[in-house]
N, CA, C and O of each residue as an XYZ file, in Angstrom:
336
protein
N      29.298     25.903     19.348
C      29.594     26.407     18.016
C      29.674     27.917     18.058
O      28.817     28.580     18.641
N      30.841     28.525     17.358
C      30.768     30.007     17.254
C      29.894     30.463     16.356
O      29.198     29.693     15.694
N      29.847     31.628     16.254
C      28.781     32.332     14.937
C      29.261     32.492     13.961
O      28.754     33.241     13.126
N      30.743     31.639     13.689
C      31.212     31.850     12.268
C      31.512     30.205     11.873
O      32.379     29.942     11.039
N      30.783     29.212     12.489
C      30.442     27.977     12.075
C      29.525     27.722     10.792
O      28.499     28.309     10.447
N      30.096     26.842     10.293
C      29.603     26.213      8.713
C      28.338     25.399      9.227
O      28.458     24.449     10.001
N      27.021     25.881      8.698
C      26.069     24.708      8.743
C      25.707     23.894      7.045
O      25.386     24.362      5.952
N      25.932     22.657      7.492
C      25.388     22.125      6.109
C      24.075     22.654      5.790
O      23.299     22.679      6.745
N      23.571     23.148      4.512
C      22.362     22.895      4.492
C      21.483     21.595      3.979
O      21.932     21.411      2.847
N      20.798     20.921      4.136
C      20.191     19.385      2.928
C      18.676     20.197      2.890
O      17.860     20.898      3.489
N      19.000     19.557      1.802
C      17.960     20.138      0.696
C      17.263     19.030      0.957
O      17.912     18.243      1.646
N      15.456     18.414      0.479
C      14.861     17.636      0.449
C      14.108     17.870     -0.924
O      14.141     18.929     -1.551
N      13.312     16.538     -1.362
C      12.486     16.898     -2.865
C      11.404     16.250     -2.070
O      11.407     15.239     -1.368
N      10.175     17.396     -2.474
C       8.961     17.063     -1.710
C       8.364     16.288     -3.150
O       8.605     16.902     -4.190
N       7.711     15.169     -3.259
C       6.874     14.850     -4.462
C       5.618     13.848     -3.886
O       5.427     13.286     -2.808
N       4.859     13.921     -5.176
C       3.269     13.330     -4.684
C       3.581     12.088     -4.761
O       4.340     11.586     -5.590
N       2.893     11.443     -3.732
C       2.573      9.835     -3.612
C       1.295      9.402     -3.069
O       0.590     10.361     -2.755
N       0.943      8.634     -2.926
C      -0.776      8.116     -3.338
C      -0.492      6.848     -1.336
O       0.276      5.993     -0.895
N      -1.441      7.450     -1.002
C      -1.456      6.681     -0.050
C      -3.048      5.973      0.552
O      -3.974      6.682      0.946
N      -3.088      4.427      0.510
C      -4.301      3.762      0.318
C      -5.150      4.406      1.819
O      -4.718      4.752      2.919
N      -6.124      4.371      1.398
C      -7.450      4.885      2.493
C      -8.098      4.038      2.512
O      -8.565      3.398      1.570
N      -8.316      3.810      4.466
C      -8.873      2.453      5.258
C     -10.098      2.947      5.174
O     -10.454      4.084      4.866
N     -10.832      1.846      5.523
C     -12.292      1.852      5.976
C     -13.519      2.804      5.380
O     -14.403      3.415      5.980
N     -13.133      2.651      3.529
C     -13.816      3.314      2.776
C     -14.928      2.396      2.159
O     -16.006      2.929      1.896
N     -14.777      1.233      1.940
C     -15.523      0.155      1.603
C     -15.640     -0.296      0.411
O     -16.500     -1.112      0.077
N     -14.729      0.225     -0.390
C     -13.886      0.716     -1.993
C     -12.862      0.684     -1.740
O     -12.545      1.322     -0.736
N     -11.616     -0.173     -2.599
C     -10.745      0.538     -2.776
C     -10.420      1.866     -3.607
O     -10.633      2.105     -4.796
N      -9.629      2.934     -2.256
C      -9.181      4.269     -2.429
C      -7.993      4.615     -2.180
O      -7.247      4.172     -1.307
N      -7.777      5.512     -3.042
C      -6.324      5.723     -2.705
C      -6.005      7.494     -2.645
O      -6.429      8.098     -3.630
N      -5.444      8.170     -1.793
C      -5.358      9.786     -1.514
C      -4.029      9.945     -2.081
O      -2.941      9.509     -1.705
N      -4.301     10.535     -2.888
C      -2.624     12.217     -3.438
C      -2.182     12.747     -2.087
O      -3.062     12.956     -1.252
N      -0.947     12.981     -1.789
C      -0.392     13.377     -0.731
C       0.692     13.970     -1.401
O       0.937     13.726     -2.583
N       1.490     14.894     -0.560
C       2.972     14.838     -0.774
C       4.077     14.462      0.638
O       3.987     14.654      1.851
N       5.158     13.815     -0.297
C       6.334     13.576      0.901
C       7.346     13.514      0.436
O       7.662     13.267     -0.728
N       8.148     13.807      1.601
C       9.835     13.847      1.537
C      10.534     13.101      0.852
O      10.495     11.974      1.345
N      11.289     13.151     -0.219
C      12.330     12.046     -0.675
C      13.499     12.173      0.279
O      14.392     13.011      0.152
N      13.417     11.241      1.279
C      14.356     10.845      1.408
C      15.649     10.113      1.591
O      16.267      9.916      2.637
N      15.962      9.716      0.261
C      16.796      8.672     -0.474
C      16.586      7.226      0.210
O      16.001      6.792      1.203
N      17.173      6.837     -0.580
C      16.995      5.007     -0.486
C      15.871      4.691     -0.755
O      15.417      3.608     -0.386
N      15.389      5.292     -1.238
C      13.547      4.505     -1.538
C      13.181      4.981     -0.268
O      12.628      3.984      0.197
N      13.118      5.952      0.703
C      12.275      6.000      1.381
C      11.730      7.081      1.305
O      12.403      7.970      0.783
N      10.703      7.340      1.656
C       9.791      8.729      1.837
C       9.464      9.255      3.252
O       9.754      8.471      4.156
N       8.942     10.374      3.597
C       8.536     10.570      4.782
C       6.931     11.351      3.971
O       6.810     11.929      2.890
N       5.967     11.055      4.986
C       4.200     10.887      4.202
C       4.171     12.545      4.959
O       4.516     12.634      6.137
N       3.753     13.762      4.213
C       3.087     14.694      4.596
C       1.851     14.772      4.756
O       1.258     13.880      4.148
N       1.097     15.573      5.409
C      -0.528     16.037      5.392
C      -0.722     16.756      4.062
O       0.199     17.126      3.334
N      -2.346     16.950      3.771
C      -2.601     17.219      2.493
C      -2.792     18.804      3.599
O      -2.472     18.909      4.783
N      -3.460     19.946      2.621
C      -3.692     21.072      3.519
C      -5.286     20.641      4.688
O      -5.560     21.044      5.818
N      -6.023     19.685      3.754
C      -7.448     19.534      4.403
C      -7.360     17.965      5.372
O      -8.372     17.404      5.792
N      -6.201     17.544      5.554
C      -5.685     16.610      6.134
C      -6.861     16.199      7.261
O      -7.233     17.317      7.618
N      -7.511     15.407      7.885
C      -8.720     15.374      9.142
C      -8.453     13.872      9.414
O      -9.079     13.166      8.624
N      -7.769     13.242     10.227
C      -7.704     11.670     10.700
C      -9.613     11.479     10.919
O     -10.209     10.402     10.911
N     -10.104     12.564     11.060
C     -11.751     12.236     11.671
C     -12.342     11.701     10.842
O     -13.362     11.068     11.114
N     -11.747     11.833      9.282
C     -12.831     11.821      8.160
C     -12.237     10.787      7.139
O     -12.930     10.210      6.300
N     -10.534     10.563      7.333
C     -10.404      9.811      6.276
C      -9.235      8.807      7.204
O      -8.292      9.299      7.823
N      -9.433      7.836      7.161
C      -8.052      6.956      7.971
C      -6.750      6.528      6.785
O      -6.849      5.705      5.874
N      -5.774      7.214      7.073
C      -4.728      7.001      6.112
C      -4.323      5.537      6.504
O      -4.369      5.020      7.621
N      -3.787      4.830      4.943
C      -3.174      3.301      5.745
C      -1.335      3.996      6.446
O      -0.580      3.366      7.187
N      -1.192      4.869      6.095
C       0.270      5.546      6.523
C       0.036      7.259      6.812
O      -0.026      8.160      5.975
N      -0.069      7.340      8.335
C      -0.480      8.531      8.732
C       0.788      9.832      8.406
O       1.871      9.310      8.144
N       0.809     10.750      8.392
C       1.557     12.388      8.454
C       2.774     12.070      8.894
O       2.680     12.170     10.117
N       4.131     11.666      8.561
C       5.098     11.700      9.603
C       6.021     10.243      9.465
O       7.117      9.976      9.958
N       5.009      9.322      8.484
C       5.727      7.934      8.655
C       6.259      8.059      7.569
O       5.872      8.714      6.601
N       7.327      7.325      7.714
C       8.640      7.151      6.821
C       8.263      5.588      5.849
O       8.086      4.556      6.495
N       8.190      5.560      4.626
C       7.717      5.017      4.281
C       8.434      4.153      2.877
O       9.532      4.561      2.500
N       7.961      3.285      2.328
C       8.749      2.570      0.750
C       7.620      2.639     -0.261
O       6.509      2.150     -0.058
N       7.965      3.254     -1.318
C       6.686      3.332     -2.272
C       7.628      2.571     -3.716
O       8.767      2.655     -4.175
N       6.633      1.989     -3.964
C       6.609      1.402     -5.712
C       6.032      2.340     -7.044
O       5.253      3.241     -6.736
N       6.214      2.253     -7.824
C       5.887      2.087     -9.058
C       4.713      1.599     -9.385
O       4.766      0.370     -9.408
N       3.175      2.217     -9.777
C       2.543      1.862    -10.506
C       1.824      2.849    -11.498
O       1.781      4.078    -11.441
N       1.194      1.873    -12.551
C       0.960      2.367    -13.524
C      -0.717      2.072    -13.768
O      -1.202      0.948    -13.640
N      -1.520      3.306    -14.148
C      -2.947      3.318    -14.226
C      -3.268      3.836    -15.798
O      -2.393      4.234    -16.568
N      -4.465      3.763    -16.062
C      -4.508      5.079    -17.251
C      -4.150      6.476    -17.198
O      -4.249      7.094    -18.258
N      -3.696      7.185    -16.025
C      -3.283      8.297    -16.473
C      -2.016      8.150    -16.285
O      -1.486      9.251    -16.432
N      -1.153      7.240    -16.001
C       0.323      7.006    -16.127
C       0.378      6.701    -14.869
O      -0.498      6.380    -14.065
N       1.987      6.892    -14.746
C       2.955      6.164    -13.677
C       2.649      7.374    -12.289
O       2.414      8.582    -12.293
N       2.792      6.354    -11.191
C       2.869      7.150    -10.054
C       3.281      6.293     -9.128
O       3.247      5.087     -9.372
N       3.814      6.856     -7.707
C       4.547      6.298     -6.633
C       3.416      5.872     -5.399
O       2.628      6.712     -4.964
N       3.437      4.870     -5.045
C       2.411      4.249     -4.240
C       3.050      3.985     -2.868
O       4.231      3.659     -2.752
N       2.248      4.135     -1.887
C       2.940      4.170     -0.535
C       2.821      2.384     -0.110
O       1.780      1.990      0.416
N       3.846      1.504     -0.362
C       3.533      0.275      0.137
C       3.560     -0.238      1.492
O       2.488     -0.689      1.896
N       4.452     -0.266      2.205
C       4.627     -0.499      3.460
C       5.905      0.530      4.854
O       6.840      1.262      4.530
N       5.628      0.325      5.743
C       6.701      1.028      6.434
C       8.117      0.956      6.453
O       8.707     -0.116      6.587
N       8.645      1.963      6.335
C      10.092      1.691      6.348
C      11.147      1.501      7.500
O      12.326      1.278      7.227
């Protein structure tokens, strides 16, 4: 490519999604943010205090993922269901 080549840029929308936490002995669920990227899929970011030592994500930093729709008392939010 020369230096007067066109790069696309893609844009991404980072938004929060809730991803369930193993081996708490409760069900729990962690705020995260991740990638929209289309089709219903997401890609799962780290939080800033992110530690695999301390909390086992059911969908670790990096996985590409399908989230649903649910609804609690403080409203609607996107839930990390299974891998994509």
């Amino acid at each position: 490519m020369g230096l007067n080549s066109k790069k696309a840029l893609i844009m991404t929308e980072v938004i929060k999604i809730y991803v369930e936490l193993l081996e708490e002995g409760v069900s729990c669920r962690r705020p995260t943010f991740a990638e929209d990227l289309g089709d219903g899929r997401y890609k799962v970011l780290p939080t800033p205090e992110y530690d695999p030592e301390d909390e086992v994500w059911q969908f670790t930093p990096g996985t590409i993922v399908h989230c649903e729709t649910r609804k609690d008392a403080e409203g609607e939010y996107l839930y990390a269901t299974k891998e994509a």
